[in-house]
N, C-alpha and C positions, 0 to 999 in steps of 0.2 A: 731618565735624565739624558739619557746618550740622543734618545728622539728631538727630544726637547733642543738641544744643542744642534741638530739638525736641522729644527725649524729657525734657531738666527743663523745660521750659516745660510740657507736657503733666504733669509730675509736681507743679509750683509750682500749677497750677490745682486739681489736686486738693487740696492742701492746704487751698486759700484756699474751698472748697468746703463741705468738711466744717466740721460744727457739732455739739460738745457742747455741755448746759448742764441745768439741773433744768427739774423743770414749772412752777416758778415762772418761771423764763429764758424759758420756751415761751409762757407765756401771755399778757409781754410782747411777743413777736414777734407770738402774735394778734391782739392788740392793734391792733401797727403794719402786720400787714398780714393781714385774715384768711382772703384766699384758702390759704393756708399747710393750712388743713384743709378743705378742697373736698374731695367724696366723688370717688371713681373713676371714675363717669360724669361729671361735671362740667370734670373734670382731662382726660379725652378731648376733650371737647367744646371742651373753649376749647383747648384743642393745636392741633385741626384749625382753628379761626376763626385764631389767634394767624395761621398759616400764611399767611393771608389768603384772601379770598373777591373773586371777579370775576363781577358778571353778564352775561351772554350772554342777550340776548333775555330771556323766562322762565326762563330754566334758570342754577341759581348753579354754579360752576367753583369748586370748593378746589382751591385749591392746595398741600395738602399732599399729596394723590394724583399732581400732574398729572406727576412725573417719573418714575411706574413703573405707572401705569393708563391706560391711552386709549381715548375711547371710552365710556365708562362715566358722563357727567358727571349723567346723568339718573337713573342709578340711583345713583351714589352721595350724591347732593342729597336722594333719598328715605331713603337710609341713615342721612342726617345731621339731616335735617329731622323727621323720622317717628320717628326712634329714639332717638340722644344727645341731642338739643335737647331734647324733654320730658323725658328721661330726667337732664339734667343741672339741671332744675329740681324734680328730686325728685317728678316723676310715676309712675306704679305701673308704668309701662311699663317703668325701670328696674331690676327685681326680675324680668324674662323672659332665657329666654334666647333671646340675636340668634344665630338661624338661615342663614347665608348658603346657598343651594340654586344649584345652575346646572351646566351642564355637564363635563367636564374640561376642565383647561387655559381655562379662563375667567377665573382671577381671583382667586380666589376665595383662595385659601393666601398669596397676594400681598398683599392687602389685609387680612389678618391680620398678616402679616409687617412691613406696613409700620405699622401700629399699632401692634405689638410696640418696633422700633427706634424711632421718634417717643416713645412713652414715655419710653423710656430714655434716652433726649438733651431731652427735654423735663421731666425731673426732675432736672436738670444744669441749669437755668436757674431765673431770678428769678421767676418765672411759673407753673412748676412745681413749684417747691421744696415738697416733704413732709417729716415728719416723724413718727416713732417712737418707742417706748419703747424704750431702749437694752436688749439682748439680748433681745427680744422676739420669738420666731421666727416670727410674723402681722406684727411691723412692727408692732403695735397706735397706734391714732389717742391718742396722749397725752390728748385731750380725754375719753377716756372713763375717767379714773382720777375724774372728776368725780362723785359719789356722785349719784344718780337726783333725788332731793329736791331738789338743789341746782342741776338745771340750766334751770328756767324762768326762777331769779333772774341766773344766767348769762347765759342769751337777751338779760334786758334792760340787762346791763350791756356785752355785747359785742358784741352782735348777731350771735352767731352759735348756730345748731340744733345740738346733739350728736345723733347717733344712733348705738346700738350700747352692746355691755355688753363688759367686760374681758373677754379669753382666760382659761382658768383657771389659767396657765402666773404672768399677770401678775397675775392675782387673789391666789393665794398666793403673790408673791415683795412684793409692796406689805403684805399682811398681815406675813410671814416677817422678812422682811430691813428692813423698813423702819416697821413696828409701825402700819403705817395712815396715816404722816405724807406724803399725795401730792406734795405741794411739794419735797421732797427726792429724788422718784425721776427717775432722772438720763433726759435722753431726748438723741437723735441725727439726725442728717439722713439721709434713706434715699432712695439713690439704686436705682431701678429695674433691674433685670438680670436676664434668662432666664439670662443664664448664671452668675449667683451665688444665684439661686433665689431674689430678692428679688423682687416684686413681682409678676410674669410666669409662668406655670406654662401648661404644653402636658400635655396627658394624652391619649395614643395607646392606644387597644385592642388586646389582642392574643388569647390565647386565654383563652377564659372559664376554665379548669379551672384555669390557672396562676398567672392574674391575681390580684391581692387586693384588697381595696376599700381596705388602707391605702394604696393608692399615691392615691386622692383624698382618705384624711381621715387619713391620718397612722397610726401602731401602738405599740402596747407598746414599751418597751427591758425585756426579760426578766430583762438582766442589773442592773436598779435595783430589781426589785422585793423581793427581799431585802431592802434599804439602805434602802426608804422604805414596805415592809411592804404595799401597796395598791395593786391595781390603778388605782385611783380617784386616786390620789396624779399631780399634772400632771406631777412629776418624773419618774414613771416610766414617762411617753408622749415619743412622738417627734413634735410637730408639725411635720410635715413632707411630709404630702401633697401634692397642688397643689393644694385647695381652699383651704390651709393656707395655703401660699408666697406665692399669689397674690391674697392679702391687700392690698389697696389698691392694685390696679391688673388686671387681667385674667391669665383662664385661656380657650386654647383648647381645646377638647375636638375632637379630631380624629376626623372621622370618627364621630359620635355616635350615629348610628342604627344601625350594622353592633355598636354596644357590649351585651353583655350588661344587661337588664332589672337585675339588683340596684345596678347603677353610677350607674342613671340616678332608680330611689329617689332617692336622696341628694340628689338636683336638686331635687326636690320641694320639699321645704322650703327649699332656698337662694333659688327661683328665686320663689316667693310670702310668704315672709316674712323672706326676706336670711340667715337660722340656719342649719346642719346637725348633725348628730350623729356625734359621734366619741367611740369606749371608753364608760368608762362615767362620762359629765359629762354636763354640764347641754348645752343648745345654743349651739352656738358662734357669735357675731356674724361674718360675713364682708361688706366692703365692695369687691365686685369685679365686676367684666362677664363673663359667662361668653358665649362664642362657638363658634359649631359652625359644623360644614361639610359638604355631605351633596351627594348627587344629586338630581335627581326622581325616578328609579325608583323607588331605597331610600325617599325620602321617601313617594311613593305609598302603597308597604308598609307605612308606621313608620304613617302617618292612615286606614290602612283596619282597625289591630289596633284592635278597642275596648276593648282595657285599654290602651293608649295616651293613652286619650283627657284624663285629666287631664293629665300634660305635655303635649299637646298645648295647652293652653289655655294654657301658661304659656310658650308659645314665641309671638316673632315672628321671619315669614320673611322676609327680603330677597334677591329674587330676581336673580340673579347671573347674565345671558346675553352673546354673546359680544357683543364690539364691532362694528359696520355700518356703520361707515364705513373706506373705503378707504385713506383718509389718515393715519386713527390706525391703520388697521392695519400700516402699513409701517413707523408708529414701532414696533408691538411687533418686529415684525423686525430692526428695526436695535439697537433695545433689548438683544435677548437674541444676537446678531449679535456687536457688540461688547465683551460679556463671556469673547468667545472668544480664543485666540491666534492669530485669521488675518489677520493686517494685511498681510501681501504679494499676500494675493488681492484682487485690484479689482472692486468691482463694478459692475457697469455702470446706468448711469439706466435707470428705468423697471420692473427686474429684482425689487425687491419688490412693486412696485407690481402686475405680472402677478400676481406668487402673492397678494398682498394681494385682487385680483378676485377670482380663482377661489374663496378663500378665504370673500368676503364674501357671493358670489353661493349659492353653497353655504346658506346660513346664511337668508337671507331664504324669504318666503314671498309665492306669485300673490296679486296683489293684484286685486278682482275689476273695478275701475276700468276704463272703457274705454280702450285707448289706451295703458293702463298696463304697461309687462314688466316684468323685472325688472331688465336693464341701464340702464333708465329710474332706475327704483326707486333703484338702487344708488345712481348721480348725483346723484339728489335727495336723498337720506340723506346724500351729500359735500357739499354744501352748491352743486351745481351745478341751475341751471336747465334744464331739458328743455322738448323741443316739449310744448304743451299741459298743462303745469305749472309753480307756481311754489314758492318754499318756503311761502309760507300753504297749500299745499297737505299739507307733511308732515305738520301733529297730525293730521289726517284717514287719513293712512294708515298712522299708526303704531297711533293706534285700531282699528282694521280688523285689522290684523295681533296676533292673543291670543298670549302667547308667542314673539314671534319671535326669535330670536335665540336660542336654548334647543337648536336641534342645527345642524347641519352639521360640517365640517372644522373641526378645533380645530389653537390655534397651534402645538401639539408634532409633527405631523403635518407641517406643511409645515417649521419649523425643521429637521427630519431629513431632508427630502429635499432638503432646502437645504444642510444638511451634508455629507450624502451628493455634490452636484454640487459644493461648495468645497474636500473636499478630497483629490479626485483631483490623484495625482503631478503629470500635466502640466498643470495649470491654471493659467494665471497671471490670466485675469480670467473672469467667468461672464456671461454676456447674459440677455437674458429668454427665449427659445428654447430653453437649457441648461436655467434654471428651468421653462420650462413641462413640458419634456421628465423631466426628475426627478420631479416630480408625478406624471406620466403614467403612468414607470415603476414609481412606486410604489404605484399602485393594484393592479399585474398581483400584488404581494407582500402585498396587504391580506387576509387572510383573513375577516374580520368582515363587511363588506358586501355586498350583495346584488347579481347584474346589475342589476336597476333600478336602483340607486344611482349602481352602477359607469358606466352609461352616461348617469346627469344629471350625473354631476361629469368625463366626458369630456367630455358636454355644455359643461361650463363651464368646460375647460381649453380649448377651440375658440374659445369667447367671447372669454375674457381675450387671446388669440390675435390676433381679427381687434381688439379693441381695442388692441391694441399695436402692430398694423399702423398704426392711422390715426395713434397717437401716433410712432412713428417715421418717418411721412412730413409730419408736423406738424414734426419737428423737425429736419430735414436741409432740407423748407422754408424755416426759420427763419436754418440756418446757408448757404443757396444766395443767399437773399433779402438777408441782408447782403450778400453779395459785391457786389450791385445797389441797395444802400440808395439811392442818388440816382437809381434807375430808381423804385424806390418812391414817394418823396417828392414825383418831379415828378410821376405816375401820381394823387398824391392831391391836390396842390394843381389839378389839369386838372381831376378829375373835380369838387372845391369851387368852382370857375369855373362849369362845368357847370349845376351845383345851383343856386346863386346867379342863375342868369339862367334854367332852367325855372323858380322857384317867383315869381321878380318878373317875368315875362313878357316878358325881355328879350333881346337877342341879343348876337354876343360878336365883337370885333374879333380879325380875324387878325391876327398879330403882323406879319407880315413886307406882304402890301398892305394892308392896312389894310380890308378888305372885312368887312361884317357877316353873320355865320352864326346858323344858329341852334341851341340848345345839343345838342351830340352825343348822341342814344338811345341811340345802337349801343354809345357807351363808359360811359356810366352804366349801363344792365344787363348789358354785362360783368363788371362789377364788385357791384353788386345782386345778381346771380343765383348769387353763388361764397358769398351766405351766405344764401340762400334768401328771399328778399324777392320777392314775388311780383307782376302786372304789375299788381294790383289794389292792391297796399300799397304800391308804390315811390313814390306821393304822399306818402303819412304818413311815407314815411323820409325822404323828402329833404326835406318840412318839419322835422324834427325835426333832421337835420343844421343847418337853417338855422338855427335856434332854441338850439341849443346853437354856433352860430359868435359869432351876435349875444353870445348872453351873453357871452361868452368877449373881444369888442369892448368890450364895458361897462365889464368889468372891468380893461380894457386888458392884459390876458392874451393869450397868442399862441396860437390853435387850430392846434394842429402835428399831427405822422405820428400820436403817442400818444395826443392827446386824446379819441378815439372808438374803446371797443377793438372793437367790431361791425364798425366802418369801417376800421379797420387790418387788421383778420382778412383782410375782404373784396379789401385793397387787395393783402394779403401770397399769397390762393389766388390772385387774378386774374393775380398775377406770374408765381409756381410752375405755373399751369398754360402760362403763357405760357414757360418754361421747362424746361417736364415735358420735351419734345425730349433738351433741354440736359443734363439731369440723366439720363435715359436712357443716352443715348451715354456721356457719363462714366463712370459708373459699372458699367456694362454691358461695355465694351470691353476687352478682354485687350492691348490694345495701344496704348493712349492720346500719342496726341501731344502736343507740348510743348504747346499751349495746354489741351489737357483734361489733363493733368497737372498744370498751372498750377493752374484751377480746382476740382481735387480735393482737392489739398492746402490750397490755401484754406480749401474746408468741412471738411476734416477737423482742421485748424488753430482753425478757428471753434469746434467741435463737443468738441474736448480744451480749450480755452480758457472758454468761456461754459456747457456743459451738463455737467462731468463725464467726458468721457470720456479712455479713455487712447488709446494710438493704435492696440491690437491690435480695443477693440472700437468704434473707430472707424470702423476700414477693415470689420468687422465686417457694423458696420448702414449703411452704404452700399453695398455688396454685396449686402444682403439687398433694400435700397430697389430699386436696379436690378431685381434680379429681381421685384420687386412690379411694377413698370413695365413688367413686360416682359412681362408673363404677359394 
């Protein structure tokens, strides 16, 4: 019943939605509010802003992308800033068409898609709201039943620019049925739909010999021309192409370059002076975004034909590579993950994140930097610091790298081998070993690539490998090291004792005879040396511990375990190895006694509780740890 109540409420909104009235009715709305007739680039444009905009350093984050594109925020801010922005202020840029270029599986139909749907719900809002000549099958801009003559004086009484000339559908029905009197032609609210043919038009190539150009600009009805005596007669045409349809709002053109030469004529004129030609009429005003979507190769080919070369000038490309960071790659993972029926499959931490490496590492390019690899690279690109670089270091080596991001492993690639290890019969969870293993297997099934290939992306399935190593002893660490959190805590307030009386020159009372010592070497670079602090910087760190104690005194704040994560790292390896023993035998042992049983199930308690795991690949990845230990 509650659904049901859903669907009148969903039915009441449509009501309250829809708007007849004349163009006199119309004009008052422009009046009160003239966004109402914003052209189709401008209607994109504030769509994506309305969405809201976040800046990050130099680089701006829409958020109308950010819940189905990752990764991408630099090229999409070029997309948005280079191309709709002037385009939505009536620059000529608007009248090209946007080229997206980039690999498969990049993006790219995605981000079509997502502009597609965002239309369509954003002409269902106050912000959006368009309007039409009622049965007008372009949708036509009411504002152009305005005689040419009449609209400079328009301009200054409304402040708003017309451009574009009547369909000829609406030219003789304003003539016919209504004797010229435009005030009385009734107009409608027109809400945006691919799938009502309103606003939205996809046009897919197929074969040149069967194809017909009326599927872009519309064709005769054979059986009117009897009735209305003239081909020429608009009655006896079917506007209804998708040059047609997608009338004040966008058309993608799929796949544009693989399209027969006569299809892409017709671009010509749309894409430099906004008109096309259809039957035999005058040219027809279209106010629409036309979008393509192509590869490099093809593109290569399409800029090297020199009868290309005019469309070529009336395009701009926005280049579309993959994602490079390792974090957004594991949102596309889980993205297209959970569009699936596999909820009973558990996955285990860290399990995209492998494929996401391999994935990522694949995809970059040697940087000629000294010092510089590419697992370096990779970290730096996530927003993590590496020895001997900082992030001011990244514009510099994204400069460096011309196209990066334009091949490697594409996401469909590892989704299917990821499918392939989820949904075997006996699976009930998959680790990252299953995952890197799936990948593996599915090179040996690759027909396309080359040994060279085949053995840099073994390469980088070894990589993501020993990186998953150090993260899975980082994080059994983590859950060993709680069991001893108060072996921690005292371990770090000794060693702030320590510190506090090398850098004031002082000595430290025994607690128990009261005898003065002087501050312990041997346990400050135990600890110093487990995050590489070296015998010549361990002055500068342990000044700098002071220094952030003191502040932390000022503010009458408490310098605790968390406050210094450098110094917690150091505090948490110096434990773990003092423990490494501990966690060996544990875990290693076929036969564990009560007290390493104790302790086992603690971290495996820890580890299902705090990190995600279940209990099968619990016991999983300490099992695996042992054997790291042991080897």
């Amino acid at each position: 019943m509650d659904f049901l109540r859903l669907i009148e409420e969903y039915r009441s909104l449509e009501k309250q939605l829809a708007w007849e009235g004349t163009f006199k009715d119309y004009l008052d709305l422009v009046r009160e509010k003239p966004h109402v007739c914003q052209l189709a680039h401008a209607r994109i444009y504030n769509m994506i802003r309305t969405a809201g905009v976040e800046e990050k350093g130099s680089i701006k984050n829409y958020y109308f992308f950010s819940t189905e594109i990752f990764g991408l925020e630099k090229t999409l801010e070029k997309l948005v800033e280079e191309y709709f922005h002037p385009a939505a202020r009536r620059l000529d840029v608007r009248k090209r068409i946007l080229l997206l270029m980039g690999p498969v599986s990049g993006g790219k139909s995605t981000l079509v898609a997502m502009l597609k749907r965002g239309l369509e719900k954003y002409s269902r809002t106050g912000e959006g709201a368009l309007y039409g000549i009622k049965g007008c099958p372009m949708h036509e801009e009411p504002l152009h039943l305005i005689p040419r003559e009449l609209r400079e004086e328009f301009q200054k009484i409304y402040n708003v620019y017309i451009e574009g000339e009547l369909c000829p559908s609406c030219r003789m029905m304003v003539d016919v049925e209504y004797g010229g009197n435009i005030e009385k032609v009734p107009v409608e609210r027109v809400f945006l739909s691919e799938d009502n043919r309103s606003g939205i038009g996809t046009f897919t190539p197929s074969d040149p010999k069967s194809q017909d150009i009326a599927d872009l600009t519309g064709s005769m009805d054979f059986s009117t021309i009897t009735e209305y005596g003239s081909e020429s007669d608009p009655r006896a045409y079917r506007f209804d192409g998708e040059l047609n349809i997608a009338n004040r709002g966008m058309m993608e053109f799929q796949e544009m370059l693989k399209c027969d030469e006569k299809f892409l004529w017709n671009l010509l004129s749309l894409s430099q002076e906004g008109n096309f030609k259809a039957g035999r009429f005058a040219l027809i005003y279209a106010d629409e975004m036309i979008v393509a979507h192509t590869n490099e190769n093809e593109y290569k080919g399409f800029i090297s034909n020199k009868k290309n070369e005019a469309l070529q000038s009336r395009i701009i490309v926005i280049k579309i590579p993959y994602n490079l960071k390792v974090t957004d790659e594991v949102k596309i993972y889980e993205k297209l993950i959970k569009q699936s029926d596999l909820r009973n499959i558990h996955i285990a931490p860290h399990a995209m994140r492998v494929a996401s490496i391999f994935s990522v590492l694949s995809r970059l390019k040697e940087s000629k930097k000294q010092g510089m690899d590419l697992v370096k690279k990779m970290k730096l690109y996530d927003g993590e610091d590496v020895e001997g670089f900082k992030q001011k270091d990244l514009h510099e080596l994204q400069n460096e790298a011309v196209d990066e991001g334009m091949s490697g492993v594409d996401p469909r690639y590892v989704i299917n081998r990821l499918s392939s290890a989820l949904i075997r019969t006996s699976t009930q969870c998959i680790n990252p070993l299953d995952v890197l293993r799936a990948l593996k297997e599915g090179l040996d099934q690759h027909p396309s690539i080359t040994k060279e290939e085949r053995d840099n992306l073994l390469n980088f399935i070894s990589v993501a490998r020993k990186e998953y190593d150090e993260m899975a002893k980082k994080e059994v660490q983590k859950a060993f090291v709680y069991s001893y959190e108060e072996s921690a805590k005292i371990l770090f307030e000794n060693y702030l004792d320590n510190v506090e009386a090398y850098c004031n020159g002082a000595k430290l009372k025994d607690p128990i005879t009261d005898e003065e010592l002087e501050p312990d070497e041997k346990l400050m670079r135990s600890i110093e040396e487990q995050i590489g602090i070296s015998e010549s910087a361990k002055k500068a760190f342990r000044e700098e511990i002071l220094i952030r104690l003191s502040s932390y005194a000022r503010k009458n704040k408490r310098f605790d375990y968390n406050s210094h994560e450098r110094l917690r790292e150091a505090i948490e390896k110096k434990l773990f190895a003092d423990l490494k023993d501990v966690v060996k035998i544990t875990t290693s042992t076929k036969t564990p006694d009560a007290e390493q049983l104790k302790r086992i199930n603690q971290v495996s308690a820890r580890l299902i509780s705090d990190h995600g795991y279940c209990p099968n690949c619990a016991n999983e990845l300490l099992r695996y740890i042992g054997s790291l230990l042991n080897r």
